[in-house]
LOKEPA-580558 format. One record per residue (C-alpha): x, y, z; residue in one letter; residue number from 1. Coordinates in steps of 0.25 Angstrom, whole numbers, padded with zeros to 4 digits. Layout:
N
{px: X	py: Y	pz: Z	aa: A	i: NUM}
...
***
This chain:
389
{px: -0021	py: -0128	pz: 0075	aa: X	i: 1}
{px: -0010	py: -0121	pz: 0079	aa: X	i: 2}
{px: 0004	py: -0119	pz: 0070	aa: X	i: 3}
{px: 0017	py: -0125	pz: 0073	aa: X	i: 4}
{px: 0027	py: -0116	pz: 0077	aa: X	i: 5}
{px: 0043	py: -0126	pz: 0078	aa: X	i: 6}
{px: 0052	py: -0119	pz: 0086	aa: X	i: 7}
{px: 0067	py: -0122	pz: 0088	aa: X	i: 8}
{px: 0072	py: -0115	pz: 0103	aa: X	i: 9}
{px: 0086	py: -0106	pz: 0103	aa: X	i: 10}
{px: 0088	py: -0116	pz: 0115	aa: X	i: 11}
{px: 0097	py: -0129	pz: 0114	aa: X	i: 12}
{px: 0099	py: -0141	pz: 0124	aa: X	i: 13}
{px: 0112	py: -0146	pz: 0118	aa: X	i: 14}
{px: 0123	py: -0137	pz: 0111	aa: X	i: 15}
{px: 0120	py: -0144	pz: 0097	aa: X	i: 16}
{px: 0116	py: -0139	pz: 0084	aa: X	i: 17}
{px: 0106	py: -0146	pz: 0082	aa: X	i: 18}
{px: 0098	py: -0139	pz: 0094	aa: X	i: 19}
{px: 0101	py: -0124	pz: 0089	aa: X	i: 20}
{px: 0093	py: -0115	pz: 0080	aa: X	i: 21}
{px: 0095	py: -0118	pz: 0066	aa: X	i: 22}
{px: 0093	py: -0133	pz: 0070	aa: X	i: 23}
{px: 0080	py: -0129	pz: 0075	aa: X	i: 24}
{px: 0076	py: -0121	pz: 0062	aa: X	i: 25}
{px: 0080	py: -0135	pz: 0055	aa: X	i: 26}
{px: 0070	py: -0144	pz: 0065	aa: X	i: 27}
{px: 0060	py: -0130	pz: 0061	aa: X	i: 28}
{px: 0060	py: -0133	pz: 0049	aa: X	i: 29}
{px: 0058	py: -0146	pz: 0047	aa: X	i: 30}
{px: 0046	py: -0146	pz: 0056	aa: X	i: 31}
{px: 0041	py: -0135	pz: 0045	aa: X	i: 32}
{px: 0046	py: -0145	pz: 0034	aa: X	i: 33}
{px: 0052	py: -0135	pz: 0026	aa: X	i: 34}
{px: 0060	py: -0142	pz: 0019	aa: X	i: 35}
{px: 0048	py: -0151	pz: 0012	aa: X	i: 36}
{px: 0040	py: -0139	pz: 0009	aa: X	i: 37}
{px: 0050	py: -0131	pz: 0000	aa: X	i: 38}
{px: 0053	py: -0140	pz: -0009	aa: X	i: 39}
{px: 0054	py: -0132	pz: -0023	aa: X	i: 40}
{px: 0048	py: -0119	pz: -0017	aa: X	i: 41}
{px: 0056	py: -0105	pz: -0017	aa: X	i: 42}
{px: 0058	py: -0102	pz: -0004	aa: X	i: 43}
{px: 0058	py: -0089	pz: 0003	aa: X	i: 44}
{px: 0065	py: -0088	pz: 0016	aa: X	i: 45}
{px: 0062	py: -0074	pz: 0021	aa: X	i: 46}
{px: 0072	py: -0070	pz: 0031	aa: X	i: 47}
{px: 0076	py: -0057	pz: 0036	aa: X	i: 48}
{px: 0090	py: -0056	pz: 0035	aa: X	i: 49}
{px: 0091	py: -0042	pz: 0042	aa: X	i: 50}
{px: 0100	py: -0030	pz: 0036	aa: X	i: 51}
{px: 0112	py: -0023	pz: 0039	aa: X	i: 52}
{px: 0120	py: -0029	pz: 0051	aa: X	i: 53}
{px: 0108	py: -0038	pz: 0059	aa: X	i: 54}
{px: 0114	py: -0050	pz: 0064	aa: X	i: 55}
{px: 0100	py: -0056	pz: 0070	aa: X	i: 56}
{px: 0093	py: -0060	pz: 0057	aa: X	i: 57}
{px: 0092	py: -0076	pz: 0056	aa: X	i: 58}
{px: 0106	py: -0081	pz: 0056	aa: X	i: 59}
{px: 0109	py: -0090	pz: 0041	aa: X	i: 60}
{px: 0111	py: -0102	pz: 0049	aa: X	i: 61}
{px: 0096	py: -0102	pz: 0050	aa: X	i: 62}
{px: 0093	py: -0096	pz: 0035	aa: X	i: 63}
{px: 0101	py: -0109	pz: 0029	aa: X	i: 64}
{px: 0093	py: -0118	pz: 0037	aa: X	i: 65}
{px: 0081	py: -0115	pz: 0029	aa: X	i: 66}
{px: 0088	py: -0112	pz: 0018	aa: X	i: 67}
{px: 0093	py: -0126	pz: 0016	aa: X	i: 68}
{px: 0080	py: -0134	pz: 0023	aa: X	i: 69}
{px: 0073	py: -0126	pz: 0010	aa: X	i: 70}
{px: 0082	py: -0130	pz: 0000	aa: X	i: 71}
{px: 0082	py: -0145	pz: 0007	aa: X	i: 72}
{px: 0068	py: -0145	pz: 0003	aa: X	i: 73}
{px: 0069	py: -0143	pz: -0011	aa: X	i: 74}
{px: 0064	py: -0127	pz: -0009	aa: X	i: 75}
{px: 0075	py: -0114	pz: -0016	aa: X	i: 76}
{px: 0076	py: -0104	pz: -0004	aa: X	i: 77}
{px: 0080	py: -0090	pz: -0004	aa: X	i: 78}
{px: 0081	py: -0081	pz: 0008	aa: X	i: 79}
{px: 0073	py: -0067	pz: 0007	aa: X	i: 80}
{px: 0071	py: -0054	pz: 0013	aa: X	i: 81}
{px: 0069	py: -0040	pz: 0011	aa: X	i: 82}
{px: 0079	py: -0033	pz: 0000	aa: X	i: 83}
{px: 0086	py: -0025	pz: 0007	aa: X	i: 84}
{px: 0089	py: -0036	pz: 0019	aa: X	i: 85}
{px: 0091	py: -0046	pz: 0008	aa: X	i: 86}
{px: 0100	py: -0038	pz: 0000	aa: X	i: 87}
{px: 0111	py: -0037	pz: 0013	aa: X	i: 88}
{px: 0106	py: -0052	pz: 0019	aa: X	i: 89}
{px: 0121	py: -0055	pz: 0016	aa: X	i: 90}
{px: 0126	py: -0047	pz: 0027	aa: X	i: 91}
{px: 0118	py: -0054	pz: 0037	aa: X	i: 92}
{px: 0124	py: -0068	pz: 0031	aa: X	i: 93}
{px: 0110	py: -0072	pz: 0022	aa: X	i: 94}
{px: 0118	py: -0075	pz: 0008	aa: X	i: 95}
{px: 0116	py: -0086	pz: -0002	aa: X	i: 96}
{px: 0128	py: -0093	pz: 0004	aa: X	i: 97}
{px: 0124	py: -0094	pz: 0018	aa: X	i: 98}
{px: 0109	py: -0096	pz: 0018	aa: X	i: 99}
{px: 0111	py: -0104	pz: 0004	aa: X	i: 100}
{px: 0099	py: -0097	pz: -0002	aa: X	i: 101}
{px: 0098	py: -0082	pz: -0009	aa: X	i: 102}
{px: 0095	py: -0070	pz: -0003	aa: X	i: 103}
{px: 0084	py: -0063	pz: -0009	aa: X	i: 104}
{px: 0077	py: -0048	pz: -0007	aa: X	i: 105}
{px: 0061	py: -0053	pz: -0004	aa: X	i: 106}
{px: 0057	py: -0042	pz: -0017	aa: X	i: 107}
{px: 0069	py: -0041	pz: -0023	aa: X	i: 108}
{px: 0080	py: -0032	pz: -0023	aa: X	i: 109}
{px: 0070	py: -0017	pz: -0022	aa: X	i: 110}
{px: 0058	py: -0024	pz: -0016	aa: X	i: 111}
{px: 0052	py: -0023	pz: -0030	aa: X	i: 112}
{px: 0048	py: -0037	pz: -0031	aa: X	i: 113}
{px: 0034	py: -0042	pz: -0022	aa: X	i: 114}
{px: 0022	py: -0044	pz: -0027	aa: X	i: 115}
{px: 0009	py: -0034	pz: -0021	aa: X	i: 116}
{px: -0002	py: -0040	pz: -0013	aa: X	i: 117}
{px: -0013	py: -0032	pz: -0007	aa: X	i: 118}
{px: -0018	py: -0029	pz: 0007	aa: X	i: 119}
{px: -0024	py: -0017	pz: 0012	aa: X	i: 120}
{px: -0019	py: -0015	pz: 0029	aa: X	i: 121}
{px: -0018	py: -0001	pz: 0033	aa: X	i: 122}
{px: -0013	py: 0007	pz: 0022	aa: X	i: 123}
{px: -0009	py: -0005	pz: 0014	aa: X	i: 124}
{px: -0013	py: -0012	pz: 0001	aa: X	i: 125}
{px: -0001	py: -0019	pz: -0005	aa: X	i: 126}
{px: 0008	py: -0030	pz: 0000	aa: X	i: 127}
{px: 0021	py: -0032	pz: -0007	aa: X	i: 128}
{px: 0026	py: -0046	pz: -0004	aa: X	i: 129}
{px: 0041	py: -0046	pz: -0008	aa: X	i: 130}
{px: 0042	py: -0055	pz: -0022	aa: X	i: 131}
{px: 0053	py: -0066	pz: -0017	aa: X	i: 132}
{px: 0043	py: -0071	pz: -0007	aa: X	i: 133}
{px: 0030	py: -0070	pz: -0014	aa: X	i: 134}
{px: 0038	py: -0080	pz: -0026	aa: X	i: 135}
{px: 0043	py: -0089	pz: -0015	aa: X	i: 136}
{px: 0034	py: -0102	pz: -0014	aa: X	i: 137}
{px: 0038	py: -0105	pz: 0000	aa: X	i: 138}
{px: 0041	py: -0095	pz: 0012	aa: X	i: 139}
{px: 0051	py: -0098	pz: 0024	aa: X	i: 140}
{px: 0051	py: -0087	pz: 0033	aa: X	i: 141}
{px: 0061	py: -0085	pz: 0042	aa: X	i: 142}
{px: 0062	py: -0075	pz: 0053	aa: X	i: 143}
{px: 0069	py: -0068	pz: 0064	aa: X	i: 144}
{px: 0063	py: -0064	pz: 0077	aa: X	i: 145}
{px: 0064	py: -0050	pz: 0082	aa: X	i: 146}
{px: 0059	py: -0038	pz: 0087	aa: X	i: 147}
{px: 0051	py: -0029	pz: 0077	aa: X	i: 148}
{px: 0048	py: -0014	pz: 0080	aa: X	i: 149}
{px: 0037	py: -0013	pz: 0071	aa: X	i: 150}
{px: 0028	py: -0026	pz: 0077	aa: X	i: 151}
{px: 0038	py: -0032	pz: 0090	aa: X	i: 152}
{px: 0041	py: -0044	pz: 0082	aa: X	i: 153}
{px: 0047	py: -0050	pz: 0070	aa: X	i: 154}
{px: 0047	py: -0065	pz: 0065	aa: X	i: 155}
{px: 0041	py: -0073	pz: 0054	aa: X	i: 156}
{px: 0029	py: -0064	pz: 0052	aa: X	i: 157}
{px: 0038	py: -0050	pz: 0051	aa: X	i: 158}
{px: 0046	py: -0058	pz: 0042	aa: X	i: 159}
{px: 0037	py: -0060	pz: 0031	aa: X	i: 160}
{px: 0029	py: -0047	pz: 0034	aa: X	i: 161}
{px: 0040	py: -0036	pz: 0030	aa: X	i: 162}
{px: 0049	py: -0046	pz: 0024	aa: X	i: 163}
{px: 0041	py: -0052	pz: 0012	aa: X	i: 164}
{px: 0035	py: -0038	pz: 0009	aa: X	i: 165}
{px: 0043	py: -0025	pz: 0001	aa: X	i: 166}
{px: 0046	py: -0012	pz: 0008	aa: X	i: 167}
{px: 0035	py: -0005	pz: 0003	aa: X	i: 168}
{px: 0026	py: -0015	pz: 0010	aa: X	i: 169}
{px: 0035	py: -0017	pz: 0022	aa: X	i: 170}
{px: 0034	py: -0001	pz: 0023	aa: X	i: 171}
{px: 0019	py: -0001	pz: 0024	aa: X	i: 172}
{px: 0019	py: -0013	pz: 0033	aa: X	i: 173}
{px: 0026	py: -0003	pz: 0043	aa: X	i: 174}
{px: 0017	py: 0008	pz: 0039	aa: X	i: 175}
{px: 0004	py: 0000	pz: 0042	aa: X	i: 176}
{px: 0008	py: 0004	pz: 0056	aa: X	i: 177}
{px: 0004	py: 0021	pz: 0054	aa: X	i: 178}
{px: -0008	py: 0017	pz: 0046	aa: X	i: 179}
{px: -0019	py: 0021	pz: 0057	aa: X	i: 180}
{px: -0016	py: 0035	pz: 0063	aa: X	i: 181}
{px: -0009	py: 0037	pz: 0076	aa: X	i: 182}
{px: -0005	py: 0052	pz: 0077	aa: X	i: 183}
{px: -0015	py: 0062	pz: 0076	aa: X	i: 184}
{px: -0007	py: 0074	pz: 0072	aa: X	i: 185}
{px: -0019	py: 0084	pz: 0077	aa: X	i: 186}
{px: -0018	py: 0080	pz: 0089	aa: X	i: 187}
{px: -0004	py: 0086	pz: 0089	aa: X	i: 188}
{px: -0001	py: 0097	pz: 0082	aa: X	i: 189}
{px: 0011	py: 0102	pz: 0091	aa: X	i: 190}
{px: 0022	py: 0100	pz: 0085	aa: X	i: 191}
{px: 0031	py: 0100	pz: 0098	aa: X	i: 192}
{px: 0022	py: 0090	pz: 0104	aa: X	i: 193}
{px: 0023	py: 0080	pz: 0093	aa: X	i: 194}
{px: 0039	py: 0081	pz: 0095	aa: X	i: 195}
{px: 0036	py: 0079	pz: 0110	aa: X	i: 196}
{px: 0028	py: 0065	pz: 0105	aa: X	i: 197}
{px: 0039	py: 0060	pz: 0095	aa: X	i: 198}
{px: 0050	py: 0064	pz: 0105	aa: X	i: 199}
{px: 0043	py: 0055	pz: 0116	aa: X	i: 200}
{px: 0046	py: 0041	pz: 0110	aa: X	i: 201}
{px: 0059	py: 0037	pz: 0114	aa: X	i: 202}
{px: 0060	py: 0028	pz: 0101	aa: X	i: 203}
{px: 0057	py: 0038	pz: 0090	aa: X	i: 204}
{px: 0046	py: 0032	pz: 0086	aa: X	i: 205}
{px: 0036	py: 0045	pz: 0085	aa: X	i: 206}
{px: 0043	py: 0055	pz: 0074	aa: X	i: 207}
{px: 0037	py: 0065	pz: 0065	aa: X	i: 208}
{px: 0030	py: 0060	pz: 0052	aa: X	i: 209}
{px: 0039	py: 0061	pz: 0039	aa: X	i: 210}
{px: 0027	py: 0063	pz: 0029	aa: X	i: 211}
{px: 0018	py: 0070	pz: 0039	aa: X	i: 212}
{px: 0024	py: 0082	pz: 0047	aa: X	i: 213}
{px: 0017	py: 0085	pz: 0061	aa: X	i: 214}
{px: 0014	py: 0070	pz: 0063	aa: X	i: 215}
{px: 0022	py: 0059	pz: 0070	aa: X	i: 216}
{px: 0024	py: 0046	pz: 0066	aa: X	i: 217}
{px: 0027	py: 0034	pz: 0074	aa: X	i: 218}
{px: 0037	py: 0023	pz: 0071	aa: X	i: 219}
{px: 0030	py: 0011	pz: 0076	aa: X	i: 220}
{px: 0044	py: 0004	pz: 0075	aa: X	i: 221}
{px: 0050	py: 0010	pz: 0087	aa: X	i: 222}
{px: 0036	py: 0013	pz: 0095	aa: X	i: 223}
{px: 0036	py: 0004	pz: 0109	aa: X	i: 224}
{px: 0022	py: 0011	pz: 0112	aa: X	i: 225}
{px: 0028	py: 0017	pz: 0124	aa: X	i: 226}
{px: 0018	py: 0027	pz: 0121	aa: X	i: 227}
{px: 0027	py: 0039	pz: 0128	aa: X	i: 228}
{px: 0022	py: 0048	pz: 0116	aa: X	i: 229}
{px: 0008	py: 0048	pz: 0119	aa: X	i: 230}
{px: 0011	py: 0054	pz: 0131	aa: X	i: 231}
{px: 0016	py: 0065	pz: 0123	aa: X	i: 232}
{px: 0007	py: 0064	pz: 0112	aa: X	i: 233}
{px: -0006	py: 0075	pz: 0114	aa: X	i: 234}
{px: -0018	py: 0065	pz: 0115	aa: X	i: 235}
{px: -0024	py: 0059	pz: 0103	aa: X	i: 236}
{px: -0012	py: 0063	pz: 0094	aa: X	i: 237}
{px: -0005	py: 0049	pz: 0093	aa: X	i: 238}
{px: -0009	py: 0034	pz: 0096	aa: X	i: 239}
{px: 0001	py: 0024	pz: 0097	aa: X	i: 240}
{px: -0009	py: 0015	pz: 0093	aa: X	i: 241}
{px: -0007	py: -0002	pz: 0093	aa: X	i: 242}
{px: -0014	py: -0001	pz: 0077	aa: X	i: 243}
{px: -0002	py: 0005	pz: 0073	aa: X	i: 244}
{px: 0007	py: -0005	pz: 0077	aa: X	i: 245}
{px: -0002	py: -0017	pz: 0077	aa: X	i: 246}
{px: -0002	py: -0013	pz: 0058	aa: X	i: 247}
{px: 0011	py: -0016	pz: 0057	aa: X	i: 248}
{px: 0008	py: -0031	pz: 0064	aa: X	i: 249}
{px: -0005	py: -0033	pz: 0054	aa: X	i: 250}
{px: 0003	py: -0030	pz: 0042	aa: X	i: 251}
{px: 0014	py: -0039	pz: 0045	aa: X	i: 252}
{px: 0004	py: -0049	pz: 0046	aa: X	i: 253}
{px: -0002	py: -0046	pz: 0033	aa: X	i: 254}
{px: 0012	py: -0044	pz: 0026	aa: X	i: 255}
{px: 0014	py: -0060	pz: 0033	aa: X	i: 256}
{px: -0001	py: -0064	pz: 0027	aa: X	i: 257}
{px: 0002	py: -0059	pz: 0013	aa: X	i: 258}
{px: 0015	py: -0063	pz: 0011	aa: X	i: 259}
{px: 0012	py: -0076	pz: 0015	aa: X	i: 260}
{px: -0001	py: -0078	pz: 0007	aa: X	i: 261}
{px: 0009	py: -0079	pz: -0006	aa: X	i: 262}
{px: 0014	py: -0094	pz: 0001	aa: X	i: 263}
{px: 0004	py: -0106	pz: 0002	aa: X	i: 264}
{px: 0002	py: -0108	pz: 0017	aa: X	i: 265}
{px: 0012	py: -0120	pz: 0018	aa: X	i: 266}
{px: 0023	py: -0112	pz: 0010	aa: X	i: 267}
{px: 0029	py: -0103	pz: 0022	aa: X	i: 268}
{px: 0036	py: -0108	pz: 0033	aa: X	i: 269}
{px: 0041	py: -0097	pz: 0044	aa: X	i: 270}
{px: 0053	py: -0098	pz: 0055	aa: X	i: 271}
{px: 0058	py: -0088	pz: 0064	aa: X	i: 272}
{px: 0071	py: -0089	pz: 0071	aa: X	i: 273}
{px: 0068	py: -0080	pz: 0085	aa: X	i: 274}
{px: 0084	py: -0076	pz: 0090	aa: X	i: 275}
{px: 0092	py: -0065	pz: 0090	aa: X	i: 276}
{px: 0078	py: -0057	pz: 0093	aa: X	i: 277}
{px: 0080	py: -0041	pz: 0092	aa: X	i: 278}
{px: 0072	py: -0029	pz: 0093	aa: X	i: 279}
{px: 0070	py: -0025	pz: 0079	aa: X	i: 280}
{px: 0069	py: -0030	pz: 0066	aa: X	i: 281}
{px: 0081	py: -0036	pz: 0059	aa: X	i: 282}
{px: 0079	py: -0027	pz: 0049	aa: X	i: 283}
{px: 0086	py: -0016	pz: 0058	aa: X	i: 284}
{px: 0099	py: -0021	pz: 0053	aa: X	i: 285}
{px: 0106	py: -0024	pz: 0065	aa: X	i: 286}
{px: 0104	py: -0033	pz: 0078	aa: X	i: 287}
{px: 0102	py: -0030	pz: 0093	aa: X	i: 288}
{px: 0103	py: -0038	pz: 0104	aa: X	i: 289}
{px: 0091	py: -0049	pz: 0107	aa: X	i: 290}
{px: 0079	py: -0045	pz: 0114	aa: X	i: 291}
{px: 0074	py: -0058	pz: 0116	aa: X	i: 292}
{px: 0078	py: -0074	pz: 0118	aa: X	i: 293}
{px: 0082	py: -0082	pz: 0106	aa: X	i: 294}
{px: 0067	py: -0087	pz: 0105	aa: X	i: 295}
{px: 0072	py: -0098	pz: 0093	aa: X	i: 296}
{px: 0066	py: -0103	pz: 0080	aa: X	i: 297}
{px: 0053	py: -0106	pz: 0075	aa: X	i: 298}
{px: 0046	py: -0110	pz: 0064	aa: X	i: 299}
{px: 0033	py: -0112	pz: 0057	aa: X	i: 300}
{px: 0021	py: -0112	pz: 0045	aa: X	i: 301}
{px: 0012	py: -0102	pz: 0053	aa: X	i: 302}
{px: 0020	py: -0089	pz: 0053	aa: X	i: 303}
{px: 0013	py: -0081	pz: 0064	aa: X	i: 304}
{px: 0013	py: -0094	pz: 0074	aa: X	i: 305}
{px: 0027	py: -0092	pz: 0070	aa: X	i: 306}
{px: 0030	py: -0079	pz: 0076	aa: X	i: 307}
{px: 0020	py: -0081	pz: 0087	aa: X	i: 308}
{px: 0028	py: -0093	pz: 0092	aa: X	i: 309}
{px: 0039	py: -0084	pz: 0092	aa: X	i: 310}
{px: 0034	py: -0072	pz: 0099	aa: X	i: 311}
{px: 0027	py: -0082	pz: 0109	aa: X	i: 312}
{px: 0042	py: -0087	pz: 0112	aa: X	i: 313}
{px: 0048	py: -0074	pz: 0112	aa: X	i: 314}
{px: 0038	py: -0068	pz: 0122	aa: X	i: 315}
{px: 0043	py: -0079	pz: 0132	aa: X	i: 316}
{px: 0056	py: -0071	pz: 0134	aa: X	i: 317}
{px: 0059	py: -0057	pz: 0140	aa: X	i: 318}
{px: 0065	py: -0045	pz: 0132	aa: X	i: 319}
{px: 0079	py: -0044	pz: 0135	aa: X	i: 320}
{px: 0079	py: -0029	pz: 0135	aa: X	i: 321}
{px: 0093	py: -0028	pz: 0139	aa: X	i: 322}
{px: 0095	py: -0030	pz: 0124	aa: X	i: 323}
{px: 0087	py: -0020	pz: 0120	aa: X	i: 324}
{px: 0092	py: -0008	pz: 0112	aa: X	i: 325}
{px: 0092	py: 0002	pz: 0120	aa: X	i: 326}
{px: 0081	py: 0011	pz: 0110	aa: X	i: 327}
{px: 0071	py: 0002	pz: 0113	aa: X	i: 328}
{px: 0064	py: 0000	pz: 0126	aa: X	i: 329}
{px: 0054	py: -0009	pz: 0133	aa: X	i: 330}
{px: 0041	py: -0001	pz: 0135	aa: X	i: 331}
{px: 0032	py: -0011	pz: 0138	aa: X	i: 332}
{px: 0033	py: -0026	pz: 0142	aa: X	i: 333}
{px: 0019	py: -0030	pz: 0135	aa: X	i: 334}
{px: 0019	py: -0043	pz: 0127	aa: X	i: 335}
{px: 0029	py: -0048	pz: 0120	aa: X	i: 336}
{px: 0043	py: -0045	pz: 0123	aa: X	i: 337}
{px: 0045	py: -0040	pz: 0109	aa: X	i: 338}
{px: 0034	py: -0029	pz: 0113	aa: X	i: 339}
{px: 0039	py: -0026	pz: 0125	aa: X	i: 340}
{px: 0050	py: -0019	pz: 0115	aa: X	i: 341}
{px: 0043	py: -0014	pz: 0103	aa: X	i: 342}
{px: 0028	py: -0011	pz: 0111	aa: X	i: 343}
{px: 0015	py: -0017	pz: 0117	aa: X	i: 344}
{px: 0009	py: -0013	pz: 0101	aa: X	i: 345}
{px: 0019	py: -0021	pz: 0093	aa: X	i: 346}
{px: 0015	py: -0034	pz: 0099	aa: X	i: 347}
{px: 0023	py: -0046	pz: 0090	aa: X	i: 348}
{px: 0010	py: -0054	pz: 0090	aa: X	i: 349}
{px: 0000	py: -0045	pz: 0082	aa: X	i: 350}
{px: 0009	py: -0049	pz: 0069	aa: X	i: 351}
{px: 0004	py: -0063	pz: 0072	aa: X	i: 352}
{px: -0011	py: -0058	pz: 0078	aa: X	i: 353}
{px: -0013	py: -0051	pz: 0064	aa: X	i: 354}
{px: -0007	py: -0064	pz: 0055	aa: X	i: 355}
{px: -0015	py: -0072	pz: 0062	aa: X	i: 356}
{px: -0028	py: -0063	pz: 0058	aa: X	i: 357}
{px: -0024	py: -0063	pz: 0043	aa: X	i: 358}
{px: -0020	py: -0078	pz: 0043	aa: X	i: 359}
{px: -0007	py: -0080	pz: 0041	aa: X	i: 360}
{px: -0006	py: -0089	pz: 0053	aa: X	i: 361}
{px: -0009	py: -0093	pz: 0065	aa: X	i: 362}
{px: -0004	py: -0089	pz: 0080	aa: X	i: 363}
{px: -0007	py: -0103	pz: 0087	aa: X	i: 364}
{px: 0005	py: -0111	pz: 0087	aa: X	i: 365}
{px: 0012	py: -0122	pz: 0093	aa: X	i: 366}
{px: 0026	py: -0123	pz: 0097	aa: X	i: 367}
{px: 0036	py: -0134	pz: 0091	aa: X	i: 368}
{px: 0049	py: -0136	pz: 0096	aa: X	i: 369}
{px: 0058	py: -0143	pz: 0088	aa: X	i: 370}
{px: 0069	py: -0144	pz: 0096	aa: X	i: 371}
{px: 0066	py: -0144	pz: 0110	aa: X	i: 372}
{px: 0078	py: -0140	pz: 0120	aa: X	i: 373}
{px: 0079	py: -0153	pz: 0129	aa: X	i: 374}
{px: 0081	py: -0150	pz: 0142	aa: X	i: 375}
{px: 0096	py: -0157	pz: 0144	aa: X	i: 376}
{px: 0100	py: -0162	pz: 0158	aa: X	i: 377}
{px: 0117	py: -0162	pz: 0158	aa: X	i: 378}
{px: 0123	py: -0174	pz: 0164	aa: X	i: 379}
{px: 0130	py: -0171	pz: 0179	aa: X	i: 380}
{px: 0145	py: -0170	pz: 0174	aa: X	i: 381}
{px: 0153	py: -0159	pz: 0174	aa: X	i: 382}
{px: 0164	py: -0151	pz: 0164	aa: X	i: 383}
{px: 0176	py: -0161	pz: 0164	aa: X	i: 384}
{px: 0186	py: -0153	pz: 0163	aa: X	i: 385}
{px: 0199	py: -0155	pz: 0154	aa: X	i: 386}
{px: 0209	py: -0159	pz: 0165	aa: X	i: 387}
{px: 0202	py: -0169	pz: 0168	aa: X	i: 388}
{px: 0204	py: -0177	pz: 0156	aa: X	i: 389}
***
């Protein structure tokens, strides 16, 4: 049986508020019945509400929709996030006042509150889910659509996978990715030639390793697997390997499976809001221009349907590269547009591939429109103008 995914379209017939965005998240979370399911729950709403001076983060308006359909329902909400985002989220507009909920750092105020599970993945054997949202009783996970340098893509699953852990755990998510070897030192003993490698990405992403001298070390971040430093690079000595790339998609999926195996099945529900779309992360601090079509809002039970819904509607529409910074480039126009940025290896379904392996949904799902935009046919009268009155 395949999951329900309710979507609301950026698009309108009419000029009337009833057909915009946070209308449409209203009509989303009804069919989700939200507000009977909180009823005397604590009710997590992770968000990510940015840092510094990004403006694409999910606007309030939206936020205090949830906000008051939660406590409509009899639920006590508060908004969450990582500490040193939450401890700023007033500068971005997410106060106490506006979203009419608290603000709270997902592991208190040092990341010292979380609670340890375990699960060994390359290298890893702890899991340290953030306290605030391991108390919760019910999860409502809202996200932003963007790029991601790390995995292409960033929605509901990234959401939960960084945001719900501490930075310890978050660090060795990132880590996962150096886990299984790609640079072979003594293949490469020449110094010079090793400069030569790293001095042939154009994005900085080959560097000298901190902690071990005569070895590089790769940023996977900034790779696009344009591969212009193997043919550099003596034979043998480096692989620019799709393992490396494809750990960091397993342990977001597993950071997803844990975190959500401390709520009973029927006590999360997930909504992304797909506008505003940029390259990176909104944990940047800042916000560039759009890469992609305002693609609208979706919600549902089944988190990976989720963000599969919202890649398969995203990969309907083009890059704009003209908004493109210009440090980044297009290398390869292979899968999703988001890949076309980031590289063929950081392809935003293997989060889902690897989710679905461990259970945590399903990527079979059916499309709902709440709101379908009528197609309107204008009455043959022209503008009257003033002076004919």
């Amino acid at each position: 049986m395949k999951s329900i995914v309710y979507y609301g379209s950026p698009r309108q017939a009419r000029l009337e508020a009833k057909e915009t965005l946070p209308a449409k998240l209203d009509l989303i979370l009804d069919h989700l019945h939200l507000r009977e399911r909180v009823k005397d729950e604590i009710v997590a709403i992770k968000l990510h509400v940015g840092n510094n001076i990004g403006y694409s983060v999910i606007h309030p308006v939206f936020v205090r929709k949830v906000v008051q359909a939660v406590k409509d329902g009899g639920g006590s909400p508060f908004v969450c996030d990582v500490d040193w985002d939450a401890n700023t989220a007033a500068e971005r507009g997410y106060t106490a006042e506006v979203l009419g909920c608290p603000v709270y750092p997902t592991a208190g105020i040092h990341e010292n509150y979380f609670y340890t599970h375990e699960w060994k993945f390359k290298g890893m054997q702890e899991w340290r889910v953030a306290g605030m949202i391991q108390d919760a009783t019910f999860l409502v996970n809202f996200a932003h659509a963007k790029g991601h340098p790390s995995c292409s893509y960033g929605g509901a699953m990234k959401n939960l996978a960084l945001g719900c852990m501490t930075g310890k755990t978050r660090a060795a998510i990132h880590d996962t990715c150096h886990y299984d070897r790609y640079w072979f030192g003594e293949r490469c003993p020449n110094e010079t030639t090793r400069q030569k490698i790293a001095q042939s990405c154009p994005h900085n992403a080959l560097v000298e390793d901190r902690h071990h001298p005569g070895e590089l070390h790769l940023h996977i971040e900034q790779c696009n697997q344009c591969l212009r430093c193997l043919q550099v690079a003596p034979a043998g000595s480096l692989k620019i390997d799709p393992v490396n790339f494809a750990a960091f998609h397993e342990a977001n999926a597993i950071s997803v499976a844990i975190t959500l195996g401390t709520f009973a099945k029927e006590k999360a529900a997930h909504v992304v809001l797909a506008t505003q779309m940029t390259p990176v992360c909104d944990c940047f601090g800042f916000t560039s221009m759009p890469i992609l079509p305002d693609a609208g809002i979706f919600g549902s039970d089944d988190i990976v349907a989720l963000d599969e819904a919202v890649l398969d509607m995203t990969a309907k529409t083009p890059l704009i590269e003209e908004n493109l910074p210009a440090s980044m480039e297009v290398y390869s126009r292979t899968g999703h547009p988001l890949s076309w940025l980031h590289g063929p290896y950081k392809d935003p379904y293997n989060v889902n591939k690897f989710a679905q392996q461990y259970g945590v949904g399903q990527r079979d799902y059916e499309l709902v429109d709440v709101l379908p935009v009528e197609s309107i046919t204008h009455a043959p009268i022209g503008y009257i103008s003033a002076s004919a009155n």
